[in-house]
C-alpha positions in Angstrom: 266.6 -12.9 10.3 267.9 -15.9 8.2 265.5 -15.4 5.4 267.0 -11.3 5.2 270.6 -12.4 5.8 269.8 -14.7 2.7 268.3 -12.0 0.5 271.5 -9.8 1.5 274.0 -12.5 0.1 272.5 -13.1 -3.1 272.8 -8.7 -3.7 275.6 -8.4 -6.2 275.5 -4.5 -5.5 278.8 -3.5 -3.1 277.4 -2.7 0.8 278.9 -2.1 4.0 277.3 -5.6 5.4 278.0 -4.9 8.8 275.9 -1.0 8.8 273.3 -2.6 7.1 273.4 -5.2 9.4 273.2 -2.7 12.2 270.5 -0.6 10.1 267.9 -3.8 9.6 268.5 -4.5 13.4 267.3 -1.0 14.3 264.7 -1.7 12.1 263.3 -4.6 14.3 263.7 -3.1 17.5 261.7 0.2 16.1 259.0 -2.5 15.1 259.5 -4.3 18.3 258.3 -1.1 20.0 255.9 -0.5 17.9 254.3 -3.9 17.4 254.0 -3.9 21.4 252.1 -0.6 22.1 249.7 -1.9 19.4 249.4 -5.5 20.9 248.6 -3.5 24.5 246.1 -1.7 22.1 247.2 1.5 23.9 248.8 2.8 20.1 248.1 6.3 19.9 249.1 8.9 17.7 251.4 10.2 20.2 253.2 6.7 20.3 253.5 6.4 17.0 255.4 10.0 16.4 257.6 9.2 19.3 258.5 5.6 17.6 258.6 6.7 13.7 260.2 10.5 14.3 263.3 9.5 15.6 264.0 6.5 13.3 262.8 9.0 10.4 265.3 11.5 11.5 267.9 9.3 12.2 268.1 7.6 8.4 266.8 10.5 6.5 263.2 9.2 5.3 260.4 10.6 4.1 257.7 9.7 6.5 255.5 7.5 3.9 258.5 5.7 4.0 259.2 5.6 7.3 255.6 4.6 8.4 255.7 1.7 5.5 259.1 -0.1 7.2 257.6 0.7 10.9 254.6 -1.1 10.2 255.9 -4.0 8.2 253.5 -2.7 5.2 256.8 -3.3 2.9 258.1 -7.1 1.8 261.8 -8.3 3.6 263.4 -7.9 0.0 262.2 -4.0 -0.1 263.0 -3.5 3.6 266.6 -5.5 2.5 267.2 -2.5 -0.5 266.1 0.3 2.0 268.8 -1.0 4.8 271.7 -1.1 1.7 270.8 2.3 0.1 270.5 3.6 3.5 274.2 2.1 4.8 275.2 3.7 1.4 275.1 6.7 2.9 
């Protein structure tokens, strides 16, 4: 959480911090949820549309997009710019 609260100061772009804020913490929690069906190894394609639809829906992403933050396929700097365009909104 240091390293993205880092990568948010050094943005020169204007952001609501505290949305984003709220928007990368919503972020971890989905990928909480996620990481811990797949850890149980009980992930199934059902769990992963009733993680990844709702957080789609919620922020208005395609679901490449979606899937990418969900499984941490995407660095902290891109999941930083996602979380600001996103609290741009």
């Amino acid at each position: 959480m240091e390293r993205i609260l880092e990568i948010m100061k050094q943005e020169e772009i204007p952001y609501d911090k505290e949305k984003t804020f709220d928007i990368l913490m919503d972020i971890g929690l989905t990928r909480n949820k996620y990481d811990s069906f797949k850890k149980q190894r009980v992930l199934t394609k059902r769990h992963i549309i009733d993680i990844v639809v709702p957080f789609r829906d919620k922020y208005k992403l395609s679901d490449d997009k979606a899937l990418a933050i969900i499984r941490d396929k995407i660095s902290i700097k891109k999941t930083c710019d996602i979380a600001i365009e996103l609290s741009k909104r």
